[in-house]
N, C-alpha and C positions, 0 to 999 in steps of 0.2 A: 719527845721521841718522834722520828720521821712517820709520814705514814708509811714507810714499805716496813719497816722494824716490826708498826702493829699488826701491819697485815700478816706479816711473818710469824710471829708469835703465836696469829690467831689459826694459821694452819697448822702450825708442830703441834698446839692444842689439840689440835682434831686429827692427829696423823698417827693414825692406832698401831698398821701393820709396820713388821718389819721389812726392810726394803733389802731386796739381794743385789742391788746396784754394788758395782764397783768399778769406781770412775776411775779415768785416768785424764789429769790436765798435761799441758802442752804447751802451756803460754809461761812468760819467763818467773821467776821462780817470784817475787816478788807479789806479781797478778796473781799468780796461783795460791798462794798462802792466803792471801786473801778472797778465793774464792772456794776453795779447801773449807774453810771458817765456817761460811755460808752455808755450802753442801753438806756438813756433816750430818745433819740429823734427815737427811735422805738415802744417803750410802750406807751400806757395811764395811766400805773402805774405799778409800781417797787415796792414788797414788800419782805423786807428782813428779812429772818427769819433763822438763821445759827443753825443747828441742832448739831454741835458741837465747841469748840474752842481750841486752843494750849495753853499746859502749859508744862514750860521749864522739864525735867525729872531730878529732883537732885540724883534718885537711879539710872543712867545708867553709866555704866564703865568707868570711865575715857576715854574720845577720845583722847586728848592729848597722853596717854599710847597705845593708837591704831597705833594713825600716828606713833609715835617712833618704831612702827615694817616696816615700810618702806615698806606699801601693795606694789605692782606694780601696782594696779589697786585702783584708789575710786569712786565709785560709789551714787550721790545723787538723790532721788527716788521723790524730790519733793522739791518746794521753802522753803515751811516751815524746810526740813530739811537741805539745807544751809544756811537761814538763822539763824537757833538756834545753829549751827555748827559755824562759822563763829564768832556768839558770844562770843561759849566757850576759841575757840581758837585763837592766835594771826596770822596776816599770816604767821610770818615769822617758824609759828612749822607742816604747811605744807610741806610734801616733796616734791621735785621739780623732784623729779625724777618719780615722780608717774605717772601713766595716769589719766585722770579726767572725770569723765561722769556726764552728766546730763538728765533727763528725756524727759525735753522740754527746750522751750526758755522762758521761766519763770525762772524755777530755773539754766538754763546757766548764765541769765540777776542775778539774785541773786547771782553768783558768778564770778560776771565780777571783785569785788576786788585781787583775785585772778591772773585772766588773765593778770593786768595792774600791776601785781610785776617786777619787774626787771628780771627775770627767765622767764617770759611770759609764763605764763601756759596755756595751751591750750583745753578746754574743748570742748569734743566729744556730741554731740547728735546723736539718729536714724533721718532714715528718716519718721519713725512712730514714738509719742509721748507718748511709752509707754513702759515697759519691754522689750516686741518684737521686739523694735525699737533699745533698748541694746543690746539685744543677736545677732541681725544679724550682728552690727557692726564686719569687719576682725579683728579687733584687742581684741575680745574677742569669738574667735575661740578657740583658741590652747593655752588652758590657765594652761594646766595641773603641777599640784605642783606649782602653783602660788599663793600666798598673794591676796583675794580681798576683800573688806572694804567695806559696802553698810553701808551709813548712811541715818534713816528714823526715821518716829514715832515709837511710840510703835503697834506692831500689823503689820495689813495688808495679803498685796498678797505675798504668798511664791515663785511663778512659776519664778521670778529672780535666788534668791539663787540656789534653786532648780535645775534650768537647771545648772549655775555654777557647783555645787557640780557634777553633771552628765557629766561634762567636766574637772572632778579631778581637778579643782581651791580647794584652801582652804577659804572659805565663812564664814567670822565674820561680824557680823548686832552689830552697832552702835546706841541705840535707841534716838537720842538728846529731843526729844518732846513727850507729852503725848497727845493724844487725851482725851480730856472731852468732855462726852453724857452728856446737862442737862437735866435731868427728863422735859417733856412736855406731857399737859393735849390734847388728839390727840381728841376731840369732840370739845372741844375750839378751839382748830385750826383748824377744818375741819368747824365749822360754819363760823368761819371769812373766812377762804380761799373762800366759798361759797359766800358770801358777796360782796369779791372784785372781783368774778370773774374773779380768776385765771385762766388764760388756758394754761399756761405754766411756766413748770418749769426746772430749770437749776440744771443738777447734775453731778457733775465731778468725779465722782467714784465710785466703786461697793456699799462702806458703804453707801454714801449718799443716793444712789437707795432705798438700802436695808429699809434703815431709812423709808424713802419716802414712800415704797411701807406699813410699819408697821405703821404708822401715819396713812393711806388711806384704811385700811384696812376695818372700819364702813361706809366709804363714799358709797354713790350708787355709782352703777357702770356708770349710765349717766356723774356724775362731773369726773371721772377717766379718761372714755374712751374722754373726751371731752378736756385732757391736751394733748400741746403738751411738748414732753420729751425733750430736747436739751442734749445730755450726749458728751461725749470727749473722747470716743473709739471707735469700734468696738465688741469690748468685752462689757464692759455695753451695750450698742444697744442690743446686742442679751441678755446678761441676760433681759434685759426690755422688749424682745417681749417674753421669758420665764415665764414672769409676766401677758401676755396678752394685754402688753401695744401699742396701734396700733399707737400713732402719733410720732413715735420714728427716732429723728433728729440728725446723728450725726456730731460734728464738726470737728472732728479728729485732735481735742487737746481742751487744757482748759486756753489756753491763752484768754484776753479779744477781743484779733483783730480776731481770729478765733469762738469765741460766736458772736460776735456780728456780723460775714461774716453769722455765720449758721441761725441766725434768720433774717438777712434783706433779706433774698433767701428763706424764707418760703412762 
């Protein structure tokens, strides 16, 4: 058994009161079931409502034709995009010669296929769970006239690439997954949210915020001010108090053992 399982065990041991939390997830339904799982002996109710989901991208560039440029560096920005990466490709059309990055332990844990090749590839993390946590790493200092390969959704935060390019690396984005927005009627969902009394909500990234904060937009400001935010940066934390949002929790990442450390500490 891992140790976050025991450690896990060893708090619901000791977790007497009843919790009036009731959360609401935002991440696509798959992440959220699975963090649903985790949450439950914290909440009096888990309602999951994924504001967007993944679908594989058939118009994005061959990656297969990416890896055969032999980046020195590849960089994955999220689970979802080594997972659908991973997909496309077989292991053995990975170059072993590359470096490997991953955002957090999520998508490292997503690409442990990799690690356990015969080559033993070796996947980098920050000590922060985020771009910031990339760029500090030594090993993408002094990257000038260097090959680097950032595989993601489509979209997103540029400030990766961005600083690369600013460090004369040469920066191709590999897009393997499409985000889907489904249209949502945001008074129907603000009466039910209303209903279950929600007072917390879980958002792992600037969109999801963004979404959130557009959804809540007709809500009084009493049900608003009365969530609390649980987000997985730094960064969202302050966009969220940029919003005026005052019960703003961060967990500084968006793994389930680090959600679920940041709200049994509220």
């Amino acid at each position: 058994m891992s140790y976050w399982k025991v450690a896990q065990k060893r708090f619901l041991k000791s977790y007497m009161a009843k919790t009036e939390l009731n959360i609401l997830l935002t991440r696509p339904l798959s992440k959220s079931q699975s963090l649903a799982r985790e949450l439950k002996p914290l909440a009096r109710h888990i309602e999951i409502q994924p504001f967007f989901d993944y679908q594989s991208n058939s118009q994005s560039l061959s990656l297969a034709a990416a890896l055969a440029e032999r980046p020195q560096h590849i960089i994955f920005v999220s689970e979802a995009a080594a997972q659908f990466a991973l997909q496309q490709c077989p292991i053995d059309a990975w170059p072993v010669q590359s470096s490997y990055y991953a955002v957090g332990p999520a998508t490292a844990k997503a690409l442990s296929s990799l690690a356990l090749t015969p080559s033993a590839i070796k996947i980098h993390t920050g000590q922060t769970f985020d771009s910031e946590g990339l760029l500090a790493l030594p090993s993408l200092q002094q990257v000038s006239d260097q090959k680097i390969l950032i595989i993601r959704g489509n979209g997103g935060r540029e400030h990766l690439a961005q600083t690369l390019r600013q460090r004369r690396a040469n920066v191709a984005y590999n897009e393997v997954y499409l985000r889907h927005w489904p249209s949502m009627d945001a008074s129907q969902l603000i009466e039910k949210w209303r209903k279950l009394k929600i007072n917390c909500m879980v958002v792992t990234s600037e969109a999801l915020l963004d979404k959130a904060v557009e959804l809540l937009a007709n809500a009084d400001r009493s049900f608003i001010q009365g969530i609390y935010w649980v987000v997985a940066s730094e960064r969202i934390a302050e966009k969220a108090k940029q919003y005026k949002l005052d019960r703003v929790i961060n967990a500084s990442g968006a793994s389930n053992r680090l959600i679920f450390q940041a709200i049994a500490a509220m």
